[in-house]
C-alpha positions, 0 to 999 in steps of 0.5 A, spaced: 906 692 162 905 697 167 903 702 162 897 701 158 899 704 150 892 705 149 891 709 155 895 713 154 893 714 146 887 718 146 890 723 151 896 725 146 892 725 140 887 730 144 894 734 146 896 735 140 891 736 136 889 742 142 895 744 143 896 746 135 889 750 136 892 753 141 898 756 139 894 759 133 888 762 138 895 764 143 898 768 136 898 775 139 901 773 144 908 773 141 910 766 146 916 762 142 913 758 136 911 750 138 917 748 133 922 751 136 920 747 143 922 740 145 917 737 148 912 739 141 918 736 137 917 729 141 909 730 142 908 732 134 914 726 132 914 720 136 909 720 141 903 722 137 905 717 131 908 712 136 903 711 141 899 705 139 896 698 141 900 695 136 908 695 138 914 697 134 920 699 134 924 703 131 931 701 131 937 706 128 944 704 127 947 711 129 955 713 130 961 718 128 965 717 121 968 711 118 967 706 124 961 701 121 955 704 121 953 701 115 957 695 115 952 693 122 946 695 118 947 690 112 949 685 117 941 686 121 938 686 113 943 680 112 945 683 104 949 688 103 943 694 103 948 699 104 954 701 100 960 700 104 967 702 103 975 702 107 974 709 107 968 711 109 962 710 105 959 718 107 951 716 108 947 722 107 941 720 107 937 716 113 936 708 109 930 705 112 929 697 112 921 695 114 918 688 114 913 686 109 906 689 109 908 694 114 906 699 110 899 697 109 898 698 117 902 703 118 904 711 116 910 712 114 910 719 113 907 721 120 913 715 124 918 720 119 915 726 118 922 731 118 923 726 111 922 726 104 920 719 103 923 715 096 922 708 095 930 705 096 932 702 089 939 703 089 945 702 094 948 709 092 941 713 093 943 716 100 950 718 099 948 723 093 948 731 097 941 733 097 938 739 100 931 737 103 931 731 108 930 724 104 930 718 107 929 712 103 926 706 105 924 698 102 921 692 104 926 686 107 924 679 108 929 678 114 927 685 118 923 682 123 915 683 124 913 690 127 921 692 127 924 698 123 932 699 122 935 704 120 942 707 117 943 714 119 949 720 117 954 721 122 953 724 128 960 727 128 961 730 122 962 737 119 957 737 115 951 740 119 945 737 115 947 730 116 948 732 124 941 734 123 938 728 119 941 723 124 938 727 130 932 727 127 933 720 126 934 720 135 927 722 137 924 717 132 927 711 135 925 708 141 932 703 140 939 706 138 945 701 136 951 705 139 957 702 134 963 705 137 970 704 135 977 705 139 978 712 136 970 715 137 968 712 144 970 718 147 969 724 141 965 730 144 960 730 139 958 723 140 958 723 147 954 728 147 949 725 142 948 720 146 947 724 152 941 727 149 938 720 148 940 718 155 935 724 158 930 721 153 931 713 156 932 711 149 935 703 149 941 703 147 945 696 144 953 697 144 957 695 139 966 696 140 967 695 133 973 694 129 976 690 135 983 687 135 982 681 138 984 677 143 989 684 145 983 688 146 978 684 150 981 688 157 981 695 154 974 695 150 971 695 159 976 701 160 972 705 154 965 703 155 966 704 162 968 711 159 963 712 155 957 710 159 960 714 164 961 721 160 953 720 157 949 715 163 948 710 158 946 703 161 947 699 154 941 693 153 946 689 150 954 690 148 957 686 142 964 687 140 967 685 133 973 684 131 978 688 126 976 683 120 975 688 113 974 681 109 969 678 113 966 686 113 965 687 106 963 679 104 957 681 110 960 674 115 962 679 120 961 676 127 959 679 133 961 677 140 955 679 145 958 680 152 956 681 159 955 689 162 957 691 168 963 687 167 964 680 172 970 676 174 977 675 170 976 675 162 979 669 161 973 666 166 968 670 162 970 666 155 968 660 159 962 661 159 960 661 152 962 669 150 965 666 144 960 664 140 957 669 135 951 673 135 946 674 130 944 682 131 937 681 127 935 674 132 938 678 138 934 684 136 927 679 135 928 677 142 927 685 144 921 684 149 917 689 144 912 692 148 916 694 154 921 697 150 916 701 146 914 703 153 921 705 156 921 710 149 915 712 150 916 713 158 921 718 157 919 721 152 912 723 157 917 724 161 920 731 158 913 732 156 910 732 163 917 737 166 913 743 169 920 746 168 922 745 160 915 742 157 908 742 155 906 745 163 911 750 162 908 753 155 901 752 159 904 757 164 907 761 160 901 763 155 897 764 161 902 769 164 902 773 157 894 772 157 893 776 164 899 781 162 895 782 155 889 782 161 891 788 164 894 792 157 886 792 154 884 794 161 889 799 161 887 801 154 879 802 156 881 806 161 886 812 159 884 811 151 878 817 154 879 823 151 875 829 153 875 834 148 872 841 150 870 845 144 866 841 139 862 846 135 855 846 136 850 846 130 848 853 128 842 856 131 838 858 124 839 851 121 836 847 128 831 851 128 829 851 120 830 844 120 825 844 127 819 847 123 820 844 117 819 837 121 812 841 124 810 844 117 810 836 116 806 834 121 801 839 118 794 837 116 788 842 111 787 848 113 794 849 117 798 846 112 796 851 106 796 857 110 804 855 112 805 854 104 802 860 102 806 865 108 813 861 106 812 864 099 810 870 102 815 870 108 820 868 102 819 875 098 819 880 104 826 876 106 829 878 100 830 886 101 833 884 108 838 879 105 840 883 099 842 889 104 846 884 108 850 883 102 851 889 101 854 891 108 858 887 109 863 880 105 860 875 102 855 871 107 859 864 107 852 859 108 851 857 115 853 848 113 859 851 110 861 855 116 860 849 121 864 843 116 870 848 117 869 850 124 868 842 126 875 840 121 879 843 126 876 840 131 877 834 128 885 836 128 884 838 135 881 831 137 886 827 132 892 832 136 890 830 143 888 822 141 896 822 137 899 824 145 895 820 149 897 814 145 904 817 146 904 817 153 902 810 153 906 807 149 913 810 152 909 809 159 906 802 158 907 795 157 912 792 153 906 788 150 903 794 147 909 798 145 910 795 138 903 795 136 903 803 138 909 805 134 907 801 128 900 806 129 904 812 131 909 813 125 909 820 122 907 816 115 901 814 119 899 820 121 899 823 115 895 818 111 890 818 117 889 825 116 888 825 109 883 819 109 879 823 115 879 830 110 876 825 105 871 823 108 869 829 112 868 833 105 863 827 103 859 827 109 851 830 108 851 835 114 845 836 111 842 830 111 845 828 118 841 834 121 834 832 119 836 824 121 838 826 128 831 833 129 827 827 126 829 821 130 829 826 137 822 829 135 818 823 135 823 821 141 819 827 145 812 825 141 813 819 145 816 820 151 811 826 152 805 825 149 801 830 152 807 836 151 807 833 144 799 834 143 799 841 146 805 844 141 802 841 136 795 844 137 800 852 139 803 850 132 797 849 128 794 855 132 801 859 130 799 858 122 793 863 123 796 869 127 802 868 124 802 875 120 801 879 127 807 874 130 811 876 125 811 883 125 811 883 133 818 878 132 821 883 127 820 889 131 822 886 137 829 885 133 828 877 132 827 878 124 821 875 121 818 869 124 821 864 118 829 865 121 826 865 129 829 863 135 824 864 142 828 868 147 829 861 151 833 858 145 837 864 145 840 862 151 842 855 150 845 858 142 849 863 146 854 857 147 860 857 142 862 849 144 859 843 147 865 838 152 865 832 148 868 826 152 871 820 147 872 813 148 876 811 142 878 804 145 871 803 146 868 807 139 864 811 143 862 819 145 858 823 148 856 830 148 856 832 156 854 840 155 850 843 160 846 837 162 845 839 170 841 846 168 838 843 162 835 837 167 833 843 172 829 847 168 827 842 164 820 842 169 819 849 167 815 853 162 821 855 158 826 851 161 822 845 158 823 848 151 830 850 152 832 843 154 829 839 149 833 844 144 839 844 148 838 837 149 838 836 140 843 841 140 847 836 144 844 829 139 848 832 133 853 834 137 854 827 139 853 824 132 858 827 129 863 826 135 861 820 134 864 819 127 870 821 129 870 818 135 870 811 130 874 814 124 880 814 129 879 807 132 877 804 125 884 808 121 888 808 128 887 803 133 884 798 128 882 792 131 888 793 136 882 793 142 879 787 139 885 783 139 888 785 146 880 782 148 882 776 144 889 775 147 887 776 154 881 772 153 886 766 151 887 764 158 880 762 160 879 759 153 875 752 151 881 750 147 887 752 153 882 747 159 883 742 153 890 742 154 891 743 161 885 736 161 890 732 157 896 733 160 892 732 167 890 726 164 898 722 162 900 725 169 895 721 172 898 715 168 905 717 169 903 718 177 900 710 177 906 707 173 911 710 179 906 708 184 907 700 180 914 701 180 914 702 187 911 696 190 
């Protein structure tokens, strides 16, 4: 052999292993499934099952209706396995003849893994009609060691499952008994069978049956020359039978072997010893097993390895889709940003209550009573001011509340700007992500996702959420800057003791009591009505970017330095809540778009497609040195 099988094995069992992993990572991708493409059908059921040390064959019995296919198949079992009849028997189902034992060493379902498999007890089995693929097989003495006949449906017939059942057959077998008659040879649809085994290197055995002789012994040349012509068959060995139904039926037909490309006269080619019947069984005994096994398997390696149609042209195809997915998750990184401009901003009055909250907390002593005692009192002179304003004017709607309404418009506003962005990128982008965009954008779509948006912002703990983000930005700035910190908290502390007379002069000043105070400074940075916020939702991030050059310019300065710590927690809340958003959107809209256009990008650079792209290196190598041995 010119061809180690060993070598080659291990090689194809990792293909198909790999190649199953990667079509299931390559899903998104959308390439053709693997069943629907040859060289895998090749791979998944002759190569991966066939492709061992230990040689057999696998030899079918193939043809068009009523020519004596299964006549051919009794005489290589030497019994009448399969029923037989003048006027075509009508074999449905594959039958199976294997040599004792042959089942303990090997898998009969991985050999014929389109098929059911049934134990074969009676002759009339295989012709019932069944819906699902049977074969059916026993054991039989005379099969030689290592050797599987088969008898298959007609390969001309108008029922398409028996056409189905017998191709099927073809890309299991190594050997084909060709059995063709005066009237098939030259049929279109056998033609064409036979075509596609010759494209696999099938060996293929000719037997003209149903021969008149001696009349025929010049013409059946003319239709195997035809035959071979029309299909690129090189036949192994020919057979001719004659026309004999007795000797058909009694199971004593006698087959003639001659000789293929014809020489010399006829009557010269009898002479030598043409006469003599054959025994197709002995005959195929003498079959060189391993060489034909490598033949088989050749051809079958060799549509496999095609850059065109076979296994490198899937690897081609999944790495091409897996770059333009590449570019499609770039893409959408890039233009999912949203800029979203009138974000409202957290009311003044609540940041700075929810601040001095924070400080009476870090009170101690003496400071922390005073601060008790003047909340109480602070409470009863309030209440005449508070009383009056009601009066004037509407019923006060509560700050939080007022902010929950302001923010859910701009929740509108954002899902609005969101719902056209994306829909400037499906009618604009790639056909790869069109159908993931028009599933997402649907009206029926929309409305559920803004009715799941109303629901969980009417749940959301405002309140809770001010004190998280004024707690977490207060030890910020006690630990980034101590001594600032440490001088605020002394001026605090200080501020409990003269706090009546700051008081009256705040009120005065316009400021009300000092209870509901914003310094001047922070005045300044309240009078904002919005804060830009910029919005990745592919990303599922968001930042509030308001006034973040003049904060940072007068941040070194007395005042400056309050007003940028204020402007710059004002800007933190504002963040957090863009942020939910930002995250609901992705989560109800894109989904796990973002992360599976990762994935099918990443596809391309995986473990699992190197393997492939390993092993098929590997039985090129092979085939390649086997070329080279051919050669010389």
């Amino acid at each position: 052999m010119s061809i180690v099988l060993s070598e080659c094995s291990n090689a194809v069992r990792r293909l198909h292993a790999a190649v199953l992993r990667l079509e299931r990572a390559a899903v998104m991708l959308r390439v053709a499934p693997l069943e629907r493409r040859e060289w895998f059908e090749s791979l998944r059921r002759k190569l991966a099952p066939q492709l061992k040390d230990d040689a057999f064959l696998v030899v079918a019995v193939v043809g068009g209706t009523n020519i004596g296919k299964s006549v051919v198949f009794n005489h290589i079992a030497g019994s009448r396995a399969s029923a037989t009849h003048p006027l075509a028997s009508g074999t449905k189902n594959p039958v199976c003849l294997i040599p004792p034992g042959f089942g303990d060493e090997h898998s009969l379902p991985e050999i014929f893994q389109d098929f059911a498999l049934k134990q074969w007890t009676h002759p009339d089995e295989p012709l019932r009609e069944r819906a699902e693929h049977c074969l059916y097989w026993q054991e039989c003495e005379q099969t030689p060691e290592n050797l599987l006949v088969l008898d298959t449906p007609d390969i001309d017939g108008d029922a398409q499952i028996n056409w189905e059942r017998a191709d099927n057959i073809r890309r299991c077998a190594d050997v084909l008994i060709a059995v063709l008659t005066q009237q098939k040879y030259n049929d279109a649809a056998v033609k064409q069978f036979f075509r596609t085994a010759a494209a696999d290197d099938v060996a293929v055995i000719v037997v003209f049956n149903q021969c008149e002789l001696p009349e025929d012994e010049e013409y059946w040349p003319l239709w195997l020359e035809t035959f071979c012509t029309e299909t690129g068959i090189l036949p192994e060995f020919v057979y001719i039978a004659p026309n004999d139904r007795r000797a058909a039926e009694e199971n004593r037909l006698s087959f003639y072997e001659r000789q293929w490309p014809r020489t010399g006269t006829t009557s010269a080619v009898l002479a030598g010893g043409e006469n003599v019947p054959r025994s197709l069984t002995d005959d195929l005994s003498r079959l060189r097993f391993a060489e034909v096994k490598l033949r088989s398997l050749r051809g079958t390696l060799r549509h496999l390895l095609d850059r065109e149609t076979g296994a490198p042209a899937y690897l081609k195809e999944i790495e091409q889709t897996s770059a333009a997915f590449e570019a499609a998750a770039g893409r959408l990184s890039s233009e999912s940003v949203v800029k979203i401009h009138d974000w409202p901003v957290i009311p003044t009055k609540l940041l700075v209550k929810e601040i001095r909250k924070w400080w009476k907390q870090q009170h101690e002593g003496w400071a922390s009573r005073v601060d008790s005692f003047y909340d109480t009192l602070s409470s009863g002179v309030l209440w005449p001011v508070r009383f009056a304003r009601s009066k004037l004017g509407a019923e006060q709607v509560p700050p939080l509340d007022s902010y929950r309404r302001q923010e859910w418009s701009a929740v509108l506003r954002a899902v609005e700007e969101v719902f056209d962005k994306l829909t400037w990128m499906s009618e604009s982008g790639s056909e790869l992500l069109r159908p993931h965009f028009n599933e997402r954008l649907a009206g029926k779509s929309r409305e559920q996702l803004l009715e799941n948006l109303r629901q969980q912002h009417e749940q959301i703990p405002l309140a809770d959420e001010l004190e998280e983000v004024v707690a977490s930005q207060m030890k910020e700035f006690k630990a980034g800057s101590p001594d600032a910190y440490k001088f605020y908290r002394q001026l605090n502390n200080i501020s409990a003791a003269v706090r009546p007379m700051t008081s009256v002069v705040l009120f005065t000043m316009g400021w009300g009591p000092a209870g509901e105070v914003v310094a001047p400074l922070v005045a300044d940075a309240a009078t904002q009505a919005v804060i830009p916020v910029v919005a990745n939702f592919a990303g599922g991030t968001a930042a509030a970017v308001a006034g973040e050059t003049a904060v940072s310019g007068a941040a070194g300065q007395g005042s400056g330095f309050l007003q940028a710590k204020f402007q710059r927690l004002q800007s933190r809340f504002t963040q957090r809540r863009a942020a939910w958003v930002v995250e609901a959107l992705r989560a109800h809209l894109l989904g796990t778009l973002p992360e599976d256009l990762r994935a099918a990008a990443d596809v391309q650079h995986s473990e699992v497609f190197e393997e492939v792209r390993a092993a098929l290196g590997t039985l090129e190598e092979h085939m390649k040195n086997e070329l080279e041995e051919a050669a010389t």
